[in-house]
Biopython code that builds the backbone (N, CA, C, O; Angstrom):
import numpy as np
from Bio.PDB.StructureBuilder import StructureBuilder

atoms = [
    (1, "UNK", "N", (94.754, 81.773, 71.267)),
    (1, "UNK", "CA", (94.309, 82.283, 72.550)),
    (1, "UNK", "C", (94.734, 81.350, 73.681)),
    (1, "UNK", "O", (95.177, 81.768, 74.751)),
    (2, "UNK", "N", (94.580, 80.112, 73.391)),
    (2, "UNK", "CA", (94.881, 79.134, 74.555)),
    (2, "UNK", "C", (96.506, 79.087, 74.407)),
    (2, "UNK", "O", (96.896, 78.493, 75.412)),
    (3, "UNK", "N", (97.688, 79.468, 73.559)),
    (3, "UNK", "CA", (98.863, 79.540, 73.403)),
    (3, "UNK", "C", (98.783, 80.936, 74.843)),
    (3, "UNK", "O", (99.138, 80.695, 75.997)),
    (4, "UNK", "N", (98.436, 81.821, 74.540)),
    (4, "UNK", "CA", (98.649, 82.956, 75.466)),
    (4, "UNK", "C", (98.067, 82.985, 77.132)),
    (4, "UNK", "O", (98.622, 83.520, 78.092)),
    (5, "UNK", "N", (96.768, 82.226, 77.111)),
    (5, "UNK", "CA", (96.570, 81.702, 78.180)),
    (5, "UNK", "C", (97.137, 80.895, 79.029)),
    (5, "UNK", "O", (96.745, 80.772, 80.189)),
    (6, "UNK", "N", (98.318, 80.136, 78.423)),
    (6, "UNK", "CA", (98.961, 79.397, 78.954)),
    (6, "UNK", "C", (100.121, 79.676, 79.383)),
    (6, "UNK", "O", (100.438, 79.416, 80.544)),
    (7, "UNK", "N", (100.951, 80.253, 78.522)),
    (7, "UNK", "CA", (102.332, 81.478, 79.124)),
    (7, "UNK", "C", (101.791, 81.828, 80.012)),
    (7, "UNK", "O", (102.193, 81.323, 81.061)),
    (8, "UNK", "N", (100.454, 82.988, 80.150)),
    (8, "UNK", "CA", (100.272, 83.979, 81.573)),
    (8, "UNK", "C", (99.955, 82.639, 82.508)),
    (8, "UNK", "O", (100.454, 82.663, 83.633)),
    (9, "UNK", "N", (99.299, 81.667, 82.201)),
    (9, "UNK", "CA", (99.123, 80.603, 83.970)),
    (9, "UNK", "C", (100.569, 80.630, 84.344)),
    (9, "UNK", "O", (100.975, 81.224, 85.343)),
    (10, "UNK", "N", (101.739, 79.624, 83.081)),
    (10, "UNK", "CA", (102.950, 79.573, 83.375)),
    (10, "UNK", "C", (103.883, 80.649, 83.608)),
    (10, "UNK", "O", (105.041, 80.256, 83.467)),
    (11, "UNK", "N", (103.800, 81.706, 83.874)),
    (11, "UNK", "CA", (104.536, 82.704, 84.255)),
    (11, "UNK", "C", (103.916, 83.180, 85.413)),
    (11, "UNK", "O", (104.672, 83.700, 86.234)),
    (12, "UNK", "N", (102.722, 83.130, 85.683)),
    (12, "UNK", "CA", (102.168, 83.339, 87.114)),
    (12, "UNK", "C", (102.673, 82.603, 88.004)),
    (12, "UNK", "O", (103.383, 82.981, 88.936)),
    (13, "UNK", "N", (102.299, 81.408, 87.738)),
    (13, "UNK", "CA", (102.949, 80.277, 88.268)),
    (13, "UNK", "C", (104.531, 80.149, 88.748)),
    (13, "UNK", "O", (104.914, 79.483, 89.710)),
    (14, "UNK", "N", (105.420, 80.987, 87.802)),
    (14, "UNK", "CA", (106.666, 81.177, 88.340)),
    (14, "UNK", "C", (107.090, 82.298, 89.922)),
    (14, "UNK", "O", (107.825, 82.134, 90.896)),
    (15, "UNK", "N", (106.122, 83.462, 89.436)),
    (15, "UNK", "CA", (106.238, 84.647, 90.047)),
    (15, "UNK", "C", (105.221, 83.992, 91.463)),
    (15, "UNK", "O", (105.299, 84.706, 92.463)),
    (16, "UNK", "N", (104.541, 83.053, 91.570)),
    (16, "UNK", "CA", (103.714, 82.927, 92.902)),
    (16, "UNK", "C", (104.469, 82.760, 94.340)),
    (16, "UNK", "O", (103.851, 83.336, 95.236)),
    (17, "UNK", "N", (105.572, 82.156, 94.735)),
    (17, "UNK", "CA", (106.347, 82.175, 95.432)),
    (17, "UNK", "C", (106.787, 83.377, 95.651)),
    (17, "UNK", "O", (106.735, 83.859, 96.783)),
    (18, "UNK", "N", (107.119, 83.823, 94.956)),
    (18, "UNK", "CA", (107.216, 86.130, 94.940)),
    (18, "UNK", "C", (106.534, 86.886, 95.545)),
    (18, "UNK", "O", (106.881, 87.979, 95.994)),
    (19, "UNK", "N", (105.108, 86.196, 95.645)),
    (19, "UNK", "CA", (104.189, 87.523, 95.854)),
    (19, "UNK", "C", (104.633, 87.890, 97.406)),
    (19, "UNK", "O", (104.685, 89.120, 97.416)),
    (20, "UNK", "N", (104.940, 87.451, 98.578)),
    (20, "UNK", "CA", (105.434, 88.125, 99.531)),
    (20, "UNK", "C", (106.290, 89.229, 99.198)),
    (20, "UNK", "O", (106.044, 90.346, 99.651)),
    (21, "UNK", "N", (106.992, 89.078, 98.660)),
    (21, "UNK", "CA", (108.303, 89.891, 97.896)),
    (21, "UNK", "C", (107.584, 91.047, 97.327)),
    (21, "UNK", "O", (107.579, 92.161, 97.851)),
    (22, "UNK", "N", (107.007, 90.753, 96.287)),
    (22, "UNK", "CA", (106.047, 91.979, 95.370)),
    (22, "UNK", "C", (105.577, 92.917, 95.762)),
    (22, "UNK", "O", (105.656, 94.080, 95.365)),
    (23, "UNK", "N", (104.537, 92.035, 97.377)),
    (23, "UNK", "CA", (103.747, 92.839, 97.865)),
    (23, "UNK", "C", (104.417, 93.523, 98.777)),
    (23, "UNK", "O", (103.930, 94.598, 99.128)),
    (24, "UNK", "N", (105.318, 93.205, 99.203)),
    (24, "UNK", "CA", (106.169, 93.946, 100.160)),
    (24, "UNK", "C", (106.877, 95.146, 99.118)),
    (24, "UNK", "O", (107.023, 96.249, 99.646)),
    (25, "UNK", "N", (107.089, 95.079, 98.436)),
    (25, "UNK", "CA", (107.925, 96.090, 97.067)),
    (25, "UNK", "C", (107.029, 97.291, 96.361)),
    (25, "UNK", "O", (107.346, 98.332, 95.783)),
    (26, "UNK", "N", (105.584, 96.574, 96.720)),
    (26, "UNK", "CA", (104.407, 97.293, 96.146)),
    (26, "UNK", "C", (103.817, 97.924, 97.284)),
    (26, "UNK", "O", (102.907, 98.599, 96.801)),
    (27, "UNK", "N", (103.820, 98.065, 98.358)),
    (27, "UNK", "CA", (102.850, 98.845, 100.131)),
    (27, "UNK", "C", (104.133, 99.923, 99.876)),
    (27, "UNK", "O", (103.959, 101.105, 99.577)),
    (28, "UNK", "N", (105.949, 99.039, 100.119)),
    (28, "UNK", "CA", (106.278, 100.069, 100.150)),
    (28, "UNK", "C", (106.725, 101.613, 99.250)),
    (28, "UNK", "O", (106.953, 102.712, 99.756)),
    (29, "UNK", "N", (106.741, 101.343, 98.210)),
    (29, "UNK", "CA", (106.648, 101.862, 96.864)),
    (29, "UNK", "C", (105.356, 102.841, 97.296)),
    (29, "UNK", "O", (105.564, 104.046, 97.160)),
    (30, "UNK", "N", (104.214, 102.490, 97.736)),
    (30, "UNK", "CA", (102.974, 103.058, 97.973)),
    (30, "UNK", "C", (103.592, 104.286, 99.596)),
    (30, "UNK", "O", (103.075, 105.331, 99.990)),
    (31, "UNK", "N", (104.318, 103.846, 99.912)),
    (31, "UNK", "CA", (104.412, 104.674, 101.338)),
    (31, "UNK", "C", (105.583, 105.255, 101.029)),
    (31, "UNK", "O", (106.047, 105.857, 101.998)),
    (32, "UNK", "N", (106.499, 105.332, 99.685)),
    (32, "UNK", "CA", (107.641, 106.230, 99.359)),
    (32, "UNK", "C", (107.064, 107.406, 98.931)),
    (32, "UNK", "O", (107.283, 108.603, 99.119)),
    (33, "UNK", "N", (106.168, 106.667, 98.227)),
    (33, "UNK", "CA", (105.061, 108.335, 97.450)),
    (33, "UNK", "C", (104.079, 108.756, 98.029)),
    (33, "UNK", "O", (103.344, 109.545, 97.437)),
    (34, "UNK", "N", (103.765, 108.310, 99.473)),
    (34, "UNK", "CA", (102.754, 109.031, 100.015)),
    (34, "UNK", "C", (103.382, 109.267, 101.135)),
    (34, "UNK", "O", (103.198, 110.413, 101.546)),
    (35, "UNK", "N", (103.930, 108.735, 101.661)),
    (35, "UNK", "CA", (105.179, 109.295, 102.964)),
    (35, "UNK", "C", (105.086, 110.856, 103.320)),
    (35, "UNK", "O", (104.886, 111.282, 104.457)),
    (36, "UNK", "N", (105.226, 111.491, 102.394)),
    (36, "UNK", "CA", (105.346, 113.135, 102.446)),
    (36, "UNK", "C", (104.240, 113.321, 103.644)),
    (36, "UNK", "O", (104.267, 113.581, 104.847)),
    (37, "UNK", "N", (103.138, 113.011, 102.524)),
    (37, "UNK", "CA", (101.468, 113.233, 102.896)),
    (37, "UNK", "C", (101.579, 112.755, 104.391)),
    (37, "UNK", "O", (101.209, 113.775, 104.972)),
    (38, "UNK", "N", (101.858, 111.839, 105.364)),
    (38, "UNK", "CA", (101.810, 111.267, 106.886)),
    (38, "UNK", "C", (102.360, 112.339, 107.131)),
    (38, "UNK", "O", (101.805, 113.345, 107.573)),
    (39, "UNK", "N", (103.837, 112.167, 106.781)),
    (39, "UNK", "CA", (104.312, 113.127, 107.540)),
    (39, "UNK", "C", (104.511, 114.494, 107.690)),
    (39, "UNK", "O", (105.370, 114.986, 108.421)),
    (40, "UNK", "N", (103.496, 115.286, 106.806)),
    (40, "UNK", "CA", (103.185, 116.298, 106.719)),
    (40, "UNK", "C", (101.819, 116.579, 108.023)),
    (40, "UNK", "O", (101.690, 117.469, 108.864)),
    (41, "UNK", "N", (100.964, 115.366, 107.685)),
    (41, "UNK", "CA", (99.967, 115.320, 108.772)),
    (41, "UNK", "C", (100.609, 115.448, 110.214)),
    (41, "UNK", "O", (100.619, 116.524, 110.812)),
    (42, "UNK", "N", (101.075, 114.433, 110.668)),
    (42, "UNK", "CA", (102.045, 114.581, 111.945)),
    (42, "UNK", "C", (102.785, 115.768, 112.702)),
    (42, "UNK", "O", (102.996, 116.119, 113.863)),
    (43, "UNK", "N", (103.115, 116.273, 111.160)),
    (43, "UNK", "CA", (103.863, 117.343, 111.594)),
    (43, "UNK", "C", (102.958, 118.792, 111.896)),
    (43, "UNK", "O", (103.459, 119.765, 112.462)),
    (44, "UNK", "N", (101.793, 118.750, 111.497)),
    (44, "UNK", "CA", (100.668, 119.502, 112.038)),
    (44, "UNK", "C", (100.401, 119.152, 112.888)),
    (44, "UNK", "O", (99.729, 120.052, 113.393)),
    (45, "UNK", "N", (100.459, 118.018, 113.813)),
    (45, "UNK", "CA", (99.968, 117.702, 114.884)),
    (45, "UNK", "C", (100.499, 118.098, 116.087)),
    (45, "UNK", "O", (99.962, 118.498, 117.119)),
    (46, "UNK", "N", (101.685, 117.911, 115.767)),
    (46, "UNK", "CA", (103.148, 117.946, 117.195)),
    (46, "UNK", "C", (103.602, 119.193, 116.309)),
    (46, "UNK", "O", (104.622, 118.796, 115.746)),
    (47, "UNK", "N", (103.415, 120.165, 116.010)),
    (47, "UNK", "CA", (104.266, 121.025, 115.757)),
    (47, "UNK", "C", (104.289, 122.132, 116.868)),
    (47, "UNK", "O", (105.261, 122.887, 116.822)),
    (48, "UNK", "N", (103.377, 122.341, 117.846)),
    (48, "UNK", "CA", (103.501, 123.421, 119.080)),
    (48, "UNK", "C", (103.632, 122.542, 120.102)),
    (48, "UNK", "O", (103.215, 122.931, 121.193)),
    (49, "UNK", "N", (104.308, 120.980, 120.004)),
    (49, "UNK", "CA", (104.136, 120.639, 121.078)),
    (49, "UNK", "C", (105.992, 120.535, 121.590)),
    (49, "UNK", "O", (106.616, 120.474, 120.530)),
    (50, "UNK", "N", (106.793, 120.507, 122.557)),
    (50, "UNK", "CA", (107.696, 120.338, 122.855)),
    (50, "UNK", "C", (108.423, 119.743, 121.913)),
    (50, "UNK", "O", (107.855, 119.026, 121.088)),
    (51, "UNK", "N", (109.864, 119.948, 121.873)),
    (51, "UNK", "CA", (111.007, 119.593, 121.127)),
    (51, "UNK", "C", (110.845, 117.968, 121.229)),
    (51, "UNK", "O", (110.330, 117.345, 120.301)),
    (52, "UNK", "N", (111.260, 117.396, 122.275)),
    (52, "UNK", "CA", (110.847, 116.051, 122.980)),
    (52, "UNK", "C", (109.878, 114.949, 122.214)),
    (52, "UNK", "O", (110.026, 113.958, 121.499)),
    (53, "UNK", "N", (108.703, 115.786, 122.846)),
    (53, "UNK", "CA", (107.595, 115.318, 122.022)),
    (53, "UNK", "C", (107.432, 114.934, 120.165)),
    (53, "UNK", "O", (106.749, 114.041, 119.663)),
    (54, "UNK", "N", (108.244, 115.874, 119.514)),
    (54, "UNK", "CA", (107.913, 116.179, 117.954)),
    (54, "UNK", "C", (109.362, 115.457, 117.794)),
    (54, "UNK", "O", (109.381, 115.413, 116.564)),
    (55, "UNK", "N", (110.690, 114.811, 118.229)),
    (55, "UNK", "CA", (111.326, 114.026, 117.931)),
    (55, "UNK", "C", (111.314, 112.578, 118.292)),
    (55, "UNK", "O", (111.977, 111.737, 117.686)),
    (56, "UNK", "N", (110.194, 112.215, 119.743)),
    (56, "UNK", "CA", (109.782, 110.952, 120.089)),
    (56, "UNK", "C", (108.835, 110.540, 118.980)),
    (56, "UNK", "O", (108.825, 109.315, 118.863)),
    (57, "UNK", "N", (107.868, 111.296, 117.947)),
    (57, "UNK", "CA", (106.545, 111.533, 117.435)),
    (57, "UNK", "C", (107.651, 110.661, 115.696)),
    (57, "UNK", "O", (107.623, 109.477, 115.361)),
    (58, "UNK", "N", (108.358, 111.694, 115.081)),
    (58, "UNK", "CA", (109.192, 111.371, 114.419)),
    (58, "UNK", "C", (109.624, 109.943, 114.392)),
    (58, "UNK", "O", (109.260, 109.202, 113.480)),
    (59, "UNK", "N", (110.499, 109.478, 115.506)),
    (59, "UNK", "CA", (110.840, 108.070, 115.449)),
    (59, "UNK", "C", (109.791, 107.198, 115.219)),
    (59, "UNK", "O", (109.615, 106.369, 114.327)),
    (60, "UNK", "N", (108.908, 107.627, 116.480)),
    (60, "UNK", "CA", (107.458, 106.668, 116.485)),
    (60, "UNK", "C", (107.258, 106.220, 114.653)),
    (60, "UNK", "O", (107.477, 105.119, 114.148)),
    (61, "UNK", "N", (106.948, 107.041, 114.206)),
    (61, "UNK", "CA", (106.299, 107.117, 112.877)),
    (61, "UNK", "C", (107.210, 106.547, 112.052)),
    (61, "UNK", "O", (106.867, 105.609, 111.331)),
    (62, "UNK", "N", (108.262, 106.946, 112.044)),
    (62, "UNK", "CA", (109.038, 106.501, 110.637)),
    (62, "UNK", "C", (109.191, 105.245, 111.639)),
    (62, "UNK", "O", (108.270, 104.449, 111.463)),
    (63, "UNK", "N", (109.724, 105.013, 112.227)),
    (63, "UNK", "CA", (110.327, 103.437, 112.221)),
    (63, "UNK", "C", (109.291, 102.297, 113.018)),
    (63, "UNK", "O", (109.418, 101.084, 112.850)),
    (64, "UNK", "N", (108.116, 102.994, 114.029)),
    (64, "UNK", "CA", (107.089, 101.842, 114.006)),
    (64, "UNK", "C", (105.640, 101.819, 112.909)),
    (64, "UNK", "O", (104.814, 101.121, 112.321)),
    (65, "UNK", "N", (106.025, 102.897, 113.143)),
    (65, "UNK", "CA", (104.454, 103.773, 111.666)),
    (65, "UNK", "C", (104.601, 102.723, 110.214)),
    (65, "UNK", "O", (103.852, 101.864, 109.748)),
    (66, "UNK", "N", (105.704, 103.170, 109.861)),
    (66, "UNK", "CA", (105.791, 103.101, 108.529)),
    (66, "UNK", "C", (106.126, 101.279, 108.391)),
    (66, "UNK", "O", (105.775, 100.583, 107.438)),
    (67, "UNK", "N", (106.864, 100.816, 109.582)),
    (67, "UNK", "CA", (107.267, 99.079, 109.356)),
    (67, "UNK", "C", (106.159, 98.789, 110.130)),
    (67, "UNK", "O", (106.257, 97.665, 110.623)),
    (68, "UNK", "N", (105.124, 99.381, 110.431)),
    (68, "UNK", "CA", (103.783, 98.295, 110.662)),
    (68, "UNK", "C", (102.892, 98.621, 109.838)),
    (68, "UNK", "O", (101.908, 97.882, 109.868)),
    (69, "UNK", "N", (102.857, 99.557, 109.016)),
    (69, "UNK", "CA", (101.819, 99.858, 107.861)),
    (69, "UNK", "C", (102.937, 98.829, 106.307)),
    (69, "UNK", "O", (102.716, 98.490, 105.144)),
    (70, "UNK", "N", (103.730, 98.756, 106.985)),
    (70, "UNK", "CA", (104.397, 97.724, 105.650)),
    (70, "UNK", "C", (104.371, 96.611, 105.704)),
    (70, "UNK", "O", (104.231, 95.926, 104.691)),
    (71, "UNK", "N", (104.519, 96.024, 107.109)),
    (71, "UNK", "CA", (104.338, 94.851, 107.558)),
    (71, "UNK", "C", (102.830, 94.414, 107.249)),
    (71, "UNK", "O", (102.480, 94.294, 106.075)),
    (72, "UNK", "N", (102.166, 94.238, 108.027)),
    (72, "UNK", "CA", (100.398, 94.591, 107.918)),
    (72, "UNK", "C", (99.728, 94.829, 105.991)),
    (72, "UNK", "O", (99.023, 94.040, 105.363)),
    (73, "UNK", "N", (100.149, 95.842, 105.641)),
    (73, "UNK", "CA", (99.713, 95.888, 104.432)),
    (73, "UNK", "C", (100.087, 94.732, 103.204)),
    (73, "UNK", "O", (99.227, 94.260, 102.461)),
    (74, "UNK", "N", (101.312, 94.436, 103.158)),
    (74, "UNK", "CA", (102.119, 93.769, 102.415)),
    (74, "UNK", "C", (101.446, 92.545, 102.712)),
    (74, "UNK", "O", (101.114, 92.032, 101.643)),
    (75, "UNK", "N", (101.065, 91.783, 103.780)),
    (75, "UNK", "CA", (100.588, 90.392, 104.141)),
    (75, "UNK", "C", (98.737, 90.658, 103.540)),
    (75, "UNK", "O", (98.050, 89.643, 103.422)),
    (76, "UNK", "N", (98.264, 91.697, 103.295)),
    (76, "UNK", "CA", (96.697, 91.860, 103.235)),
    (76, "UNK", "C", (97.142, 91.249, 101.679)),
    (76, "UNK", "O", (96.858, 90.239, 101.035)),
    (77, "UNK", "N", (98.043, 92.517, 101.453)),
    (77, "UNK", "CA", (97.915, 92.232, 99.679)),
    (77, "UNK", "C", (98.915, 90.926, 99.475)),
    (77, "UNK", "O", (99.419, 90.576, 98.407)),
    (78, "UNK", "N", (99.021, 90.504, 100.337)),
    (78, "UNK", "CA", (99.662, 89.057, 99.269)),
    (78, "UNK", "C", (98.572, 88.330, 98.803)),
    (78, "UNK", "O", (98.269, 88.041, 97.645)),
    (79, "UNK", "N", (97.844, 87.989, 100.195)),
    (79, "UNK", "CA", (96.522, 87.100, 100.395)),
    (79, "UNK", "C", (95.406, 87.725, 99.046)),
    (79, "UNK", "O", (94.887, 86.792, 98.434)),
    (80, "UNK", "N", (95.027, 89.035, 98.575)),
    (80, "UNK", "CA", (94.936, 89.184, 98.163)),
    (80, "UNK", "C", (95.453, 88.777, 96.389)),
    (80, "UNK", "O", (94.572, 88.337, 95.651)),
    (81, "UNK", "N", (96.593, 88.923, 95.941)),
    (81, "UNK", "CA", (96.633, 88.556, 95.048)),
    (81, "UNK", "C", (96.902, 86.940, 94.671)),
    (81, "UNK", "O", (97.165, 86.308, 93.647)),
    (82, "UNK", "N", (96.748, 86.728, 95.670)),
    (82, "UNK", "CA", (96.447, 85.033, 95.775)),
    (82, "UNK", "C", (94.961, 84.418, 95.097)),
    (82, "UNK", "O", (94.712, 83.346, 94.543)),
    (83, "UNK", "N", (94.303, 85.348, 95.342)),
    (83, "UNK", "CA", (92.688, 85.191, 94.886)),
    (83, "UNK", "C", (92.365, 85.349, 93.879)),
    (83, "UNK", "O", (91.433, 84.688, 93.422)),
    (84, "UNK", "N", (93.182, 86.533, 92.960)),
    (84, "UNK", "CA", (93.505, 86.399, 91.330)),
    (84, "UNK", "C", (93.681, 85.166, 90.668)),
    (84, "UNK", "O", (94.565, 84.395, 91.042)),
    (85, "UNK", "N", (92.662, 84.799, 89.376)),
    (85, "UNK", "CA", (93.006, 83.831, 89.131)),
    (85, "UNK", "C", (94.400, 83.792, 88.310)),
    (85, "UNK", "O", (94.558, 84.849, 87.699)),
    (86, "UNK", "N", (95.145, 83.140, 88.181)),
    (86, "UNK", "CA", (96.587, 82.831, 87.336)),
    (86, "UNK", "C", (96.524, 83.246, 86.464)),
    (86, "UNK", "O", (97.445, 84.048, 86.313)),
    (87, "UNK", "N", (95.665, 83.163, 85.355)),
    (87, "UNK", "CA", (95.593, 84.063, 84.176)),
    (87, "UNK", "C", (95.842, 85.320, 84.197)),
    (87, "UNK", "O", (96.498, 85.922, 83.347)),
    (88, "UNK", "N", (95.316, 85.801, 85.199)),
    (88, "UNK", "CA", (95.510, 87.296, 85.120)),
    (88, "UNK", "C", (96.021, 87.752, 86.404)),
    (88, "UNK", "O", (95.322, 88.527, 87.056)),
    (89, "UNK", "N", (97.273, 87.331, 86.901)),
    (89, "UNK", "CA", (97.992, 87.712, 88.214)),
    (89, "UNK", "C", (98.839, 88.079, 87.295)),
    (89, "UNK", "O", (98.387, 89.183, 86.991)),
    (90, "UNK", "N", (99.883, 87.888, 86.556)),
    (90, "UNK", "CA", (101.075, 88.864, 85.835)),
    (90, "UNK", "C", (100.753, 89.910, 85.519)),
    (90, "UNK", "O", (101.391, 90.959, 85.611)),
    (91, "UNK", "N", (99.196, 89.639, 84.904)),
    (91, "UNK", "CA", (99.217, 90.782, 83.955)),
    (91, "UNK", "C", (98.648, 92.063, 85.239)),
    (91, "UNK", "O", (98.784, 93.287, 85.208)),
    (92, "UNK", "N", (98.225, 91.488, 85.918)),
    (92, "UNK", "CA", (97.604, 92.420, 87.626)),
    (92, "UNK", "C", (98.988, 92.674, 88.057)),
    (92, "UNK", "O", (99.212, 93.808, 87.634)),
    (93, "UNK", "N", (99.827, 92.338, 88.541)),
    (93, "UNK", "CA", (100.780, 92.684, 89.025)),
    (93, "UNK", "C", (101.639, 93.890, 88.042)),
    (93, "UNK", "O", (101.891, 95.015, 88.471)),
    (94, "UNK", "N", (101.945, 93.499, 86.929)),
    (94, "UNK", "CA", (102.699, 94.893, 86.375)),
    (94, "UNK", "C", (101.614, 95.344, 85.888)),
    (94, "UNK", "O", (102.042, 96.184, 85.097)),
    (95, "UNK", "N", (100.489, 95.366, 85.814)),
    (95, "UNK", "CA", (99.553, 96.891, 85.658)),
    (95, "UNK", "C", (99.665, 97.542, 87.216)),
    (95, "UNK", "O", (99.932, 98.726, 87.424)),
    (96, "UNK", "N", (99.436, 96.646, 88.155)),
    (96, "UNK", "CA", (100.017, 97.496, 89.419)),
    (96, "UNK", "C", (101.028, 98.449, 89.397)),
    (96, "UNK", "O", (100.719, 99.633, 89.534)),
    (97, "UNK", "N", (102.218, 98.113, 89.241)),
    (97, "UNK", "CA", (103.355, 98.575, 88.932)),
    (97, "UNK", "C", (103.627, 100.037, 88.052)),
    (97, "UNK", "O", (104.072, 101.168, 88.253)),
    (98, "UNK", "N", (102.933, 99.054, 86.724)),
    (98, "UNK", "CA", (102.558, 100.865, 86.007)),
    (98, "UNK", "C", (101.823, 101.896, 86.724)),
    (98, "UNK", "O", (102.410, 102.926, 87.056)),
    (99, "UNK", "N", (100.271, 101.667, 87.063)),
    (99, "UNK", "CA", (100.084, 102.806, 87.801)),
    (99, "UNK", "C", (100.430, 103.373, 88.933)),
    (99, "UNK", "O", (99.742, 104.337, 89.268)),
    (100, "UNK", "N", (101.747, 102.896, 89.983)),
    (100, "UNK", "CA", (102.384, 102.873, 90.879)),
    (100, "UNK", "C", (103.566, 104.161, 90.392)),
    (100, "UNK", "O", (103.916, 105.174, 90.998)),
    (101, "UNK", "N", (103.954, 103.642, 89.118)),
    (101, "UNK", "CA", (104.676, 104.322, 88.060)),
    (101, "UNK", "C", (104.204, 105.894, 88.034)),
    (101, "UNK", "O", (104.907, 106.889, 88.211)),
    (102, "UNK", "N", (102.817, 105.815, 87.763)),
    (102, "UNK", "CA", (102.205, 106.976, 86.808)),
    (102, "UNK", "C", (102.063, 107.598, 87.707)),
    (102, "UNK", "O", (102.259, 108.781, 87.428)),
    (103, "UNK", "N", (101.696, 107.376, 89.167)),
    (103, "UNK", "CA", (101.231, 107.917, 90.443)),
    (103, "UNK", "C", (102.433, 108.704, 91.226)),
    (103, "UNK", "O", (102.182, 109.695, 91.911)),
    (104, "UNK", "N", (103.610, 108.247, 91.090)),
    (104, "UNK", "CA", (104.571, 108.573, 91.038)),
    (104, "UNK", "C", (105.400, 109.977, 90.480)),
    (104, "UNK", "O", (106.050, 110.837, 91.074)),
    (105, "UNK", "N", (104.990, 109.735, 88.819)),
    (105, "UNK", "CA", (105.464, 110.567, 88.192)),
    (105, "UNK", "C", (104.508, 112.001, 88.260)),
    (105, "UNK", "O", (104.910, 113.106, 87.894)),
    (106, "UNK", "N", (103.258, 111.730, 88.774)),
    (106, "UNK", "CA", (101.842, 112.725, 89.264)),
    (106, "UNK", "C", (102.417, 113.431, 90.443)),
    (106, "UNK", "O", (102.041, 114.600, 90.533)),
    (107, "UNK", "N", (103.341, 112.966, 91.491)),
    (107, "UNK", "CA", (103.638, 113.667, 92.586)),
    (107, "UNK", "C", (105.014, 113.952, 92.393)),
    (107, "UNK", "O", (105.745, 114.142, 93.365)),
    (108, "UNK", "N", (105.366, 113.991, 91.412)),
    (108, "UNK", "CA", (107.311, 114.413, 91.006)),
    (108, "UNK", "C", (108.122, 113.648, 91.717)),
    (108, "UNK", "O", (109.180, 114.059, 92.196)),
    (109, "UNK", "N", (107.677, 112.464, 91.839)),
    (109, "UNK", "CA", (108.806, 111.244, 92.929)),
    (109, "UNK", "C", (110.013, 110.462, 91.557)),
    (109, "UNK", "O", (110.949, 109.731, 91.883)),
    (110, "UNK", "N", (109.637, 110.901, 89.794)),
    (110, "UNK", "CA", (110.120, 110.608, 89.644)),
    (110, "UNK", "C", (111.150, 111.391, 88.371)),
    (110, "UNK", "O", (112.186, 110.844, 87.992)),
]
sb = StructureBuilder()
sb.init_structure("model")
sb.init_model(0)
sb.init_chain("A")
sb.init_seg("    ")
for serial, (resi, resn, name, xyz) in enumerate(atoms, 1):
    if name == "N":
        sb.init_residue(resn, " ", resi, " ")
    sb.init_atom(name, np.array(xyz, "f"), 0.0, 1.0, " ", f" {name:<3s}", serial, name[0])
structure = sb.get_structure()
C-alpha cells in the first residue's frame, strides 16, 4: 500500500506544475460540450432583434464570453486542485477526464 501511495504522491508531484495547463484543457473541454447549450440560449435572446445586434451579440460571446469563462474558470480550478491532497490529485484529475469523456459521449460530441 505504501509502494502505491508513493507512485501517486510521485506522479502528482510531476503533473503539479501542469495544473494551469489541465485546468485550462479541462473548463475548456467543459465549454466544447456545453457551448451548444449558451449559444442556443443567446440565440433566443437576440433572435428578433436586428441583424447588427445578433452579429455584435455573436462576437461578444464567442470571443469575450467564452475566453473569460475560460480564463476565470481555469484559474478557480487550478487553485482548487491544489487543495487535493497528492495522493489523490492523479487519480482526481483523470477521473475528471473520464467523466468529461462520458459527458461527452451523453451529448454525441463524440
Amino acid at each position: 500500500m505504501d509502494l502505491i501511495k508513493s507512485f501517486l504522491i510521485d506522479a502528482s508531484g510531476q503533473i503539479v506544475p501542469y495544473l494551469g495547463e489541465i485546468s485550462l484543457a479541462t473548463v475548456a473541454t467543459i465549454l466544447a460540450i456545453y457551448g451548444d447549450f449558451l449559444n442556443k440560449k443567446v440565440k433566443k435572446l437576440v433572435k428578433d432583434k436586428p441583424f447588427l445586434i445578433r452579429y455584435l451579440s455573436f462576437i461578444f460571446i464567442c470571443a469575450f464570453g467564452y475566453g473569460f469563462l475560460t480564463i476565470y474558470f481555469s484559474d478557480i480550478l487550478a487553485k482548487i486542485l491544489l487543495k487535493i491532497p497528492r495522493e489523490y490529485l492523479i487519480v482526481s484529475i483523470i477521473g475528471g477526464f473520464i467523466c468529461l469523456g462520458i459527458l461527452a459521449d451523453r451529448k454525441n460530441q463524440i
